[in-house]
Biopython code that builds the backbone (N, CA, C, O; Angstrom):
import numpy as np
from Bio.PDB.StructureBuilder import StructureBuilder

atoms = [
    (1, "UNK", "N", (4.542, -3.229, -1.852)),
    (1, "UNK", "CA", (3.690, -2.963, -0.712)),
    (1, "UNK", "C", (3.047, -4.266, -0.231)),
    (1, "UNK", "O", (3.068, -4.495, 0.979)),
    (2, "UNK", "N", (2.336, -5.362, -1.279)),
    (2, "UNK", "CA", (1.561, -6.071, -0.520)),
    (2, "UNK", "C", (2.729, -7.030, 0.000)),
    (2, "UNK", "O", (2.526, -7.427, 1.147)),
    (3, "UNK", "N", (4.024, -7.535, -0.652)),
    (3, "UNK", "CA", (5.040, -8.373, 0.082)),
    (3, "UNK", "C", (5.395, -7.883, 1.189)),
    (3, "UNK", "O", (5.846, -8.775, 1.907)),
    (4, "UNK", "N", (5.412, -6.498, 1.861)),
    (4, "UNK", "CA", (5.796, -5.803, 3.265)),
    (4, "UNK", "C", (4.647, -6.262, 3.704)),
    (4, "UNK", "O", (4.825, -6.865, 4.762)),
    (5, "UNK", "N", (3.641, -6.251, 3.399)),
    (5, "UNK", "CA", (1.943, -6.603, 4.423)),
    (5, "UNK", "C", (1.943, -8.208, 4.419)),
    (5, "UNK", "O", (1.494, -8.812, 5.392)),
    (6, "UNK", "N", (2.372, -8.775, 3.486)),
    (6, "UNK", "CA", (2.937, -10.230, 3.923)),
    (6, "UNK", "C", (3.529, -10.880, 4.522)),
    (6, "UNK", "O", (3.336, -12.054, 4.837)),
    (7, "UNK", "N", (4.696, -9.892, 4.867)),
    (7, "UNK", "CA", (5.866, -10.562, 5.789)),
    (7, "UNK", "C", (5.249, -9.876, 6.825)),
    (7, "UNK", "O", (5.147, -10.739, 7.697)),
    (8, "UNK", "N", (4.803, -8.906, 7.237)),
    (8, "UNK", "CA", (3.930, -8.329, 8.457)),
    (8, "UNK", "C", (2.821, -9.422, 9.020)),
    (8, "UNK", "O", (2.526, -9.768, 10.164)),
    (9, "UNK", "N", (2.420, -9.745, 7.940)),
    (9, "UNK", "CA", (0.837, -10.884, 8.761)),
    (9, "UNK", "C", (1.609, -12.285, 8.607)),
    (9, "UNK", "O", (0.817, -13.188, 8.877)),
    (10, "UNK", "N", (3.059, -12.854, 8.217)),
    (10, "UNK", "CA", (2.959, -13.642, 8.020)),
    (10, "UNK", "C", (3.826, -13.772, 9.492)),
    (10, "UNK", "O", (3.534, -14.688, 10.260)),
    (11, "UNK", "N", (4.721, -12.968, 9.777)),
    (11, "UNK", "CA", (5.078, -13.156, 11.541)),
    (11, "UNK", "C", (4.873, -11.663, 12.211)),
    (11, "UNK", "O", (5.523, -10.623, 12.107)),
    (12, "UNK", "N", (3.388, -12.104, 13.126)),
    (12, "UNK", "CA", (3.072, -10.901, 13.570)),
    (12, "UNK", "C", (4.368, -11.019, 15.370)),
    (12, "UNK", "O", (4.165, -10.580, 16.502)),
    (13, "UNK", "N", (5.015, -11.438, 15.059)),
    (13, "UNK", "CA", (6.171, -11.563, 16.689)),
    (13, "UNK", "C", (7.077, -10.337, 16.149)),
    (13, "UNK", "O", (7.736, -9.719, 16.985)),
    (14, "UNK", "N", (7.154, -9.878, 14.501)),
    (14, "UNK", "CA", (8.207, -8.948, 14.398)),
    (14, "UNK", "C", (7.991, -7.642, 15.440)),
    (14, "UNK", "O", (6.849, -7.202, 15.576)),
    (15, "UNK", "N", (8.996, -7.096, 16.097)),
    (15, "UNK", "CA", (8.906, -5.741, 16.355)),
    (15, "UNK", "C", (8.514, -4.775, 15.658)),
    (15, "UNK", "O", (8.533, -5.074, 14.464)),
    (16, "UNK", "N", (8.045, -3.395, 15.922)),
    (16, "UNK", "CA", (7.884, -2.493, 15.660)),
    (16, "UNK", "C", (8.975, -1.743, 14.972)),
    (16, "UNK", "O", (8.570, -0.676, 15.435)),
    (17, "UNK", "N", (9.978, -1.391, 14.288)),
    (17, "UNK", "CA", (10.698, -0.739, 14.518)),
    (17, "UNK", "C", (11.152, 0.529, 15.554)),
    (17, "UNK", "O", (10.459, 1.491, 15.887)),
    (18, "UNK", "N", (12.326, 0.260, 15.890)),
    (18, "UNK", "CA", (12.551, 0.802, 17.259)),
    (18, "UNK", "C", (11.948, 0.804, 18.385)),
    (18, "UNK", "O", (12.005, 1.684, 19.244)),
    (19, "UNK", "N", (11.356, -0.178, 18.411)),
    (19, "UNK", "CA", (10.921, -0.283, 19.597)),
    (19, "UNK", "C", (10.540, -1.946, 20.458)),
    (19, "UNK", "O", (10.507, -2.863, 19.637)),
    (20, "UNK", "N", (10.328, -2.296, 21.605)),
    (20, "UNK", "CA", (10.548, -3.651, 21.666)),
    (20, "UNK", "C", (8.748, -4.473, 21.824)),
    (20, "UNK", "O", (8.497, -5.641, 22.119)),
    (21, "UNK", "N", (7.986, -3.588, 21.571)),
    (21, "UNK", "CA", (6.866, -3.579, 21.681)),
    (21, "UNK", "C", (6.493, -4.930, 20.702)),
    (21, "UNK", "O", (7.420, -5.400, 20.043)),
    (22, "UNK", "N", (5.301, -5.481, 20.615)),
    (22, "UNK", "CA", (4.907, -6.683, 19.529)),
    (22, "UNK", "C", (4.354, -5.551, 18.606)),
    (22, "UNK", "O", (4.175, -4.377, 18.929)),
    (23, "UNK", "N", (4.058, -6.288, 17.074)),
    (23, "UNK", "CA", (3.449, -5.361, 16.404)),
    (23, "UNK", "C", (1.581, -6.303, 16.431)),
    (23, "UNK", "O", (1.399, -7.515, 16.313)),
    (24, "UNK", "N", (0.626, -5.342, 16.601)),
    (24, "UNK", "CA", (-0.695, -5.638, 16.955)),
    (24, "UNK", "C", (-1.673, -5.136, 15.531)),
    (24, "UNK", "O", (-1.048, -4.661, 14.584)),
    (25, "UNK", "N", (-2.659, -5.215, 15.463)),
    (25, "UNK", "CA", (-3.238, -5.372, 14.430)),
    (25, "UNK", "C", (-3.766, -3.975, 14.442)),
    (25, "UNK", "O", (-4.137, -3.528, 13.357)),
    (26, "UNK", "N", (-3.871, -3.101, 15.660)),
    (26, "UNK", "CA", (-3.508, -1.231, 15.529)),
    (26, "UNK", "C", (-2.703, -1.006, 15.241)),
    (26, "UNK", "O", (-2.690, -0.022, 14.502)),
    (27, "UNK", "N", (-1.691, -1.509, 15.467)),
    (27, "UNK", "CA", (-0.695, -0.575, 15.073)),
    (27, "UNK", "C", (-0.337, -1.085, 13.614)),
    (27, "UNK", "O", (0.446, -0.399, 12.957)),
    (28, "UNK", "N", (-0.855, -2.232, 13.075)),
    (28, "UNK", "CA", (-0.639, -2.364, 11.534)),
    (28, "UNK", "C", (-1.722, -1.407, 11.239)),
    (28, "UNK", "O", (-1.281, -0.437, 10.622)),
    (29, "UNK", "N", (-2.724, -1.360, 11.422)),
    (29, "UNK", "CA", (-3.361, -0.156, 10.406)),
    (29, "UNK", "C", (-3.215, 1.237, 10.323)),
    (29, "UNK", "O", (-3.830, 2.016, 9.595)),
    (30, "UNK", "N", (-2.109, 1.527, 11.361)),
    (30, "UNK", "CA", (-1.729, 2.521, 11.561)),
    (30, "UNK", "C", (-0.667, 2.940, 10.875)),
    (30, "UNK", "O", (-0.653, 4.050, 10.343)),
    (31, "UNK", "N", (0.505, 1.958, 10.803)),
    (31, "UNK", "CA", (1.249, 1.712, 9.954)),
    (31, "UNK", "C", (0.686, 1.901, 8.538)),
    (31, "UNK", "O", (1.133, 2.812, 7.841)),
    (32, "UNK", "N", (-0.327, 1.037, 8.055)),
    (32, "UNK", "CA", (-0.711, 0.783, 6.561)),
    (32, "UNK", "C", (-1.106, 2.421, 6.375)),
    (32, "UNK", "O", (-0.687, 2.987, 5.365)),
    (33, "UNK", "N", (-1.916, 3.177, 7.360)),
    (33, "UNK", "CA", (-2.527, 4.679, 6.760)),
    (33, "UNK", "C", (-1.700, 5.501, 6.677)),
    (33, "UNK", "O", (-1.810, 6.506, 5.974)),
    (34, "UNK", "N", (-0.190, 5.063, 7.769)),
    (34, "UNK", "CA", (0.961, 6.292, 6.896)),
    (34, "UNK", "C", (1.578, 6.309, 5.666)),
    (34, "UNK", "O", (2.034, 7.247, 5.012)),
    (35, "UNK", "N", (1.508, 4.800, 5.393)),
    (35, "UNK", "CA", (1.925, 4.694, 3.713)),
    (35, "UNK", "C", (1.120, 5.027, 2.875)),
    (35, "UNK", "O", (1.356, 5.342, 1.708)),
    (36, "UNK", "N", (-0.099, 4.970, 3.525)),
    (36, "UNK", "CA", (-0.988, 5.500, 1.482)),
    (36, "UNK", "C", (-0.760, 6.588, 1.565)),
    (36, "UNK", "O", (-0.705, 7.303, 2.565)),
    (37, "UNK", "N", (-0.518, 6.944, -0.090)),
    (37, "UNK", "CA", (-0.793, 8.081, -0.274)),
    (37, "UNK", "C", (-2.043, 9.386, 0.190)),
    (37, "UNK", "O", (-3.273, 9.342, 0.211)),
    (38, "UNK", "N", (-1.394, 10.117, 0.412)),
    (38, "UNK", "CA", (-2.324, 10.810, 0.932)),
    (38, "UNK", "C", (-3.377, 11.697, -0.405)),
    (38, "UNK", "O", (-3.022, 11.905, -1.565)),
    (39, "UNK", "N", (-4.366, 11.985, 0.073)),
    (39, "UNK", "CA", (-5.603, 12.251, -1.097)),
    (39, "UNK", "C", (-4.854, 13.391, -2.255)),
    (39, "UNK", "O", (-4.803, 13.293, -3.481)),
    (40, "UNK", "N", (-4.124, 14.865, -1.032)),
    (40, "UNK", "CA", (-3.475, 15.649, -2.144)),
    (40, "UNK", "C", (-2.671, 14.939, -3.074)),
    (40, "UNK", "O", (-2.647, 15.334, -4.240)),
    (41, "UNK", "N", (-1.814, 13.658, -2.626)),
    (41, "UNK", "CA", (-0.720, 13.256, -3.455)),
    (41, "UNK", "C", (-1.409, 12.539, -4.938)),
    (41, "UNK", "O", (-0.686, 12.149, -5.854)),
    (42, "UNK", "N", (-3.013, 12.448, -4.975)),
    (42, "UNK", "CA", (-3.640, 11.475, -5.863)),
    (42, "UNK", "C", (-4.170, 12.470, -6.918)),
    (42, "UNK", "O", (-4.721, 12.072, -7.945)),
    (43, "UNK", "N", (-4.017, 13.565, -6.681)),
    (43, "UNK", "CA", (-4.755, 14.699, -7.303)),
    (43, "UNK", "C", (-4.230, 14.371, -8.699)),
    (43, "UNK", "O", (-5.060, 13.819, -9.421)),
    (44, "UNK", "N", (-2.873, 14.623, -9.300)),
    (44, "UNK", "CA", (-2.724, 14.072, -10.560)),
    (44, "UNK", "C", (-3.536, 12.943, -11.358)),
    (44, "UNK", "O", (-3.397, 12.687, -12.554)),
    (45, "UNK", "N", (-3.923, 12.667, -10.962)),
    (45, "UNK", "CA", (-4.432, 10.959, -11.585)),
    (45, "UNK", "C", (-6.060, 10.945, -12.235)),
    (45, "UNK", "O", (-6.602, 10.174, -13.026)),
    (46, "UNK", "N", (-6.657, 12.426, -11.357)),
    (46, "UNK", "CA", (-7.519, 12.901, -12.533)),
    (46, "UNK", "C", (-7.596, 14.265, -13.060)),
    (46, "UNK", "O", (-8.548, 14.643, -13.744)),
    (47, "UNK", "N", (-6.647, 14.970, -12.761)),
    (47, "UNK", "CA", (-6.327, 16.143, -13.447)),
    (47, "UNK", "C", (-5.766, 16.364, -14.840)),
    (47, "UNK", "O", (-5.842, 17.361, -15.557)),
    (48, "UNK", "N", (-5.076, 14.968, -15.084)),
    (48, "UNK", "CA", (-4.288, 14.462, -16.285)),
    (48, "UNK", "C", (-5.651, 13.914, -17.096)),
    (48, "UNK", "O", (-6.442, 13.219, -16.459)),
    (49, "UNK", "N", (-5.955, 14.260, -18.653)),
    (49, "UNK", "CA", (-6.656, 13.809, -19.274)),
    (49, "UNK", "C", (-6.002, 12.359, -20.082)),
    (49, "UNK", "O", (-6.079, 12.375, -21.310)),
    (50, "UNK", "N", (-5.447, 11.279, -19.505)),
    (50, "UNK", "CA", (-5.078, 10.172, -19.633)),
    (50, "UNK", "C", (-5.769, 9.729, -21.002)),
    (50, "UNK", "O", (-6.983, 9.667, -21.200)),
    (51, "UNK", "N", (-4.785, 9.445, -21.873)),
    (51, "UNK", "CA", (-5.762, 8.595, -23.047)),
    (51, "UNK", "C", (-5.289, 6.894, -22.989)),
    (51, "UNK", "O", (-4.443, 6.693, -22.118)),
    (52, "UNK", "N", (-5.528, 6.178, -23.445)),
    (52, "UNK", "CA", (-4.932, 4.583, -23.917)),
    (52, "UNK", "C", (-4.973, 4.420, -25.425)),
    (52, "UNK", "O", (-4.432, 3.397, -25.847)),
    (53, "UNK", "N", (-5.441, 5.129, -26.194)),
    (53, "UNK", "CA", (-5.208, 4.788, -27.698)),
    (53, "UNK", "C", (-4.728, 6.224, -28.244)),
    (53, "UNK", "O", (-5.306, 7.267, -28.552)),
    (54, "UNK", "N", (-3.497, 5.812, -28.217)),
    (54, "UNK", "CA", (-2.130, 6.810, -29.398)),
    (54, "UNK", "C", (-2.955, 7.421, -30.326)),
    (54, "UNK", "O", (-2.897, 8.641, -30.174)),
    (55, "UNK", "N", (-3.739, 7.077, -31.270)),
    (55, "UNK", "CA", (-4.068, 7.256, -32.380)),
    (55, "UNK", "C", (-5.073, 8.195, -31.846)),
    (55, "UNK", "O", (-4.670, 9.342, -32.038)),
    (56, "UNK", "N", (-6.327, 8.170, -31.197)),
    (56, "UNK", "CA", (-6.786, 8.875, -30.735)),
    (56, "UNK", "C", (-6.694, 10.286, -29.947)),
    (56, "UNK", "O", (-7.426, 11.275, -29.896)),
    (57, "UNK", "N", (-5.224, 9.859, -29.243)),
    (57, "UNK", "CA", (-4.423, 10.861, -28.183)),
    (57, "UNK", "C", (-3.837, 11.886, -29.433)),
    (57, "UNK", "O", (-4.027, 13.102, -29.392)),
    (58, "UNK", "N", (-2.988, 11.113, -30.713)),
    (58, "UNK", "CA", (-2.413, 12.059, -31.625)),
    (58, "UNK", "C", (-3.498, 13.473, -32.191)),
    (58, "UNK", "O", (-3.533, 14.702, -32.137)),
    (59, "UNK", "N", (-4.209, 12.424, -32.684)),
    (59, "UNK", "CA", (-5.785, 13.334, -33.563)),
    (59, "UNK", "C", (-6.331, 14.495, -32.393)),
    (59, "UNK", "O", (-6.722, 15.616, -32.718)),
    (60, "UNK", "N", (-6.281, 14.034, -31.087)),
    (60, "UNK", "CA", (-6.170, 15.390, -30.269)),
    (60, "UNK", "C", (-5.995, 16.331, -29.675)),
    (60, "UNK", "O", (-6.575, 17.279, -29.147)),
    (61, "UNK", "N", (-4.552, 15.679, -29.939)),
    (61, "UNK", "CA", (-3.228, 17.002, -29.537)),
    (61, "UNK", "C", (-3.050, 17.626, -30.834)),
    (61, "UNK", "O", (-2.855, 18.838, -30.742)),
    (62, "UNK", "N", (-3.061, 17.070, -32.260)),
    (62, "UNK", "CA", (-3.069, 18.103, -33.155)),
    (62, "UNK", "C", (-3.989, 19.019, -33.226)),
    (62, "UNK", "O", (-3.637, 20.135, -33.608)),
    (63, "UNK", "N", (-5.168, 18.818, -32.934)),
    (63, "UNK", "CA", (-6.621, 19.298, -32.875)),
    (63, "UNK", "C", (-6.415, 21.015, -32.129)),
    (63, "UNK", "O", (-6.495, 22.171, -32.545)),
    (64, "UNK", "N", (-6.038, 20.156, -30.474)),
    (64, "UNK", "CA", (-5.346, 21.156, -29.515)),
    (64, "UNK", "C", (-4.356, 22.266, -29.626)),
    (64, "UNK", "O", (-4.436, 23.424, -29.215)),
    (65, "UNK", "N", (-3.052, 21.428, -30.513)),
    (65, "UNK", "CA", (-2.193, 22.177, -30.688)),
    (65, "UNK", "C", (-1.096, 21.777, -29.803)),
    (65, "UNK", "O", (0.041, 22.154, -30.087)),
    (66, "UNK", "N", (-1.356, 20.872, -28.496)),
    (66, "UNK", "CA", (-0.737, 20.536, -27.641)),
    (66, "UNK", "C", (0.296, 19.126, -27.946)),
    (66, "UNK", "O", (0.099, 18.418, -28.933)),
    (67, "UNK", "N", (1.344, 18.861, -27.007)),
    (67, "UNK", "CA", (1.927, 18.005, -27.146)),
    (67, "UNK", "C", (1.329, 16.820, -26.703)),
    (67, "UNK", "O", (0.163, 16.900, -26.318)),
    (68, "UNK", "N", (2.197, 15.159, -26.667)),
    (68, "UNK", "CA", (1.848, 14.243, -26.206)),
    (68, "UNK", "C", (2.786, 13.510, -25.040)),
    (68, "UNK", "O", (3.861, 13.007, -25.368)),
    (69, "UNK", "N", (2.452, 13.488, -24.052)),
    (69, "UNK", "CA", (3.558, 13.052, -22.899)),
    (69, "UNK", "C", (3.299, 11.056, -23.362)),
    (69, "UNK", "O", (2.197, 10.507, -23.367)),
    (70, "UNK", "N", (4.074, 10.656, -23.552)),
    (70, "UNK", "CA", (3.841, 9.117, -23.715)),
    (70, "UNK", "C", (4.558, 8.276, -22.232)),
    (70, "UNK", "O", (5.711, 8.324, -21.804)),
    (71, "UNK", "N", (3.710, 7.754, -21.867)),
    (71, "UNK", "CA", (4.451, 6.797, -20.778)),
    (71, "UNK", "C", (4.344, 5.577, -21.329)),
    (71, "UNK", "O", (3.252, 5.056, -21.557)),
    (72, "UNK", "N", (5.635, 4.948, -21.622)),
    (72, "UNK", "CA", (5.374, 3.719, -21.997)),
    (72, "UNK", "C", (6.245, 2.862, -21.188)),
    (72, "UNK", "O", (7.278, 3.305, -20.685)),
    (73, "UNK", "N", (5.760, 1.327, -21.011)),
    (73, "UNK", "CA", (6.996, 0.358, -20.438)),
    (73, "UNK", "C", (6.985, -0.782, -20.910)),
    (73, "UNK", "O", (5.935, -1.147, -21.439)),
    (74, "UNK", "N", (8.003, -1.603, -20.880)),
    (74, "UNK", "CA", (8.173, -3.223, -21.187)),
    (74, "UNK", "C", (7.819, -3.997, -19.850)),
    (74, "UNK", "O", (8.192, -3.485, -18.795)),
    (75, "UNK", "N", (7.128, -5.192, -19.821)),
    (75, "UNK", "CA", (7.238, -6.318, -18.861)),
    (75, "UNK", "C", (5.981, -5.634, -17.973)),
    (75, "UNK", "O", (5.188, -4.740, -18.266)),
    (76, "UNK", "N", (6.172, -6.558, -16.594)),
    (76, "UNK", "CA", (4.550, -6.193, -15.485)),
    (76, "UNK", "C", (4.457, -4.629, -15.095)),
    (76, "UNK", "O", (5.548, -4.078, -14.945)),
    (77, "UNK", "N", (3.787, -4.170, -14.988)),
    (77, "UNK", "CA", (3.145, -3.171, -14.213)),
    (77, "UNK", "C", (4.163, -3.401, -12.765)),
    (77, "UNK", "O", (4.837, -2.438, -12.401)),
    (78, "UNK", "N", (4.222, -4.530, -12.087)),
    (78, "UNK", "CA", (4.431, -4.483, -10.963)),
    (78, "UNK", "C", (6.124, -4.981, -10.804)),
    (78, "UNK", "O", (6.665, -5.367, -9.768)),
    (79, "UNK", "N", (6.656, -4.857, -11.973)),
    (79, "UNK", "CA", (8.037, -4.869, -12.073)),
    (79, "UNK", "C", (8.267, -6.785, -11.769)),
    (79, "UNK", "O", (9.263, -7.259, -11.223)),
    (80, "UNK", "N", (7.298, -7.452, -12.191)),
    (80, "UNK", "CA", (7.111, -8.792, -11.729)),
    (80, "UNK", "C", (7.702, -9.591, -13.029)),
    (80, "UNK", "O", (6.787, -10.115, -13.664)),
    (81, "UNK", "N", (9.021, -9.820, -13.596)),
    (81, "UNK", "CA", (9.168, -10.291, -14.975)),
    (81, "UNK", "C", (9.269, -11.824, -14.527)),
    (81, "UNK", "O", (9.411, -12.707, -15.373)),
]
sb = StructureBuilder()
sb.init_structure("model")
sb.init_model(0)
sb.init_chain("A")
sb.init_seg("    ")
for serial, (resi, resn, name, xyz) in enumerate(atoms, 1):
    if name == "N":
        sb.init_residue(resn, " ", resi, " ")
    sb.init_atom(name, np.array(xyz, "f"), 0.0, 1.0, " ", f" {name:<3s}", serial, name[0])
structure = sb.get_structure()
């Protein structure tokens, strides 16, 4: 996302897509508010009781009875190796 908002501010002469119009600093924020996510789409993010320490997360899913979803990854967050 922020490399698309880079190459956007870095030549504001690009077109719009489809269209032959300049792109203007409305219509980038207009642009930028169709890409965020929208508020329903964020709802997961505190509905999920998220832990960061395993050990802690284990001791309370046994507790629960419940399972443990693990997300794990190698390298950046931002896929930046």
């Amino acid at each position: 996302m922020k490399s698309i908002l880079c190459v956007l501010l870095a030549f504001p002469a690009i077109a719009v897509a489809g269209s032959s119009e300049m792109l203007t600093e409305s219509k980038l924020a207009t642009l930028h508010g169709n890409i965020q996510p929208k508020a329903e789409e964020l709802v997961w993010r505190d509905s999920i009781p998220w832990r960061t320490d395993l050990w802690a997360a284990r001791r309370e899913a046994a507790t629960a009875g419940k399972p443990i979803f693990l997300w794990e990854m190698d390298g950046h967050p931002l896929g930046c190796t």
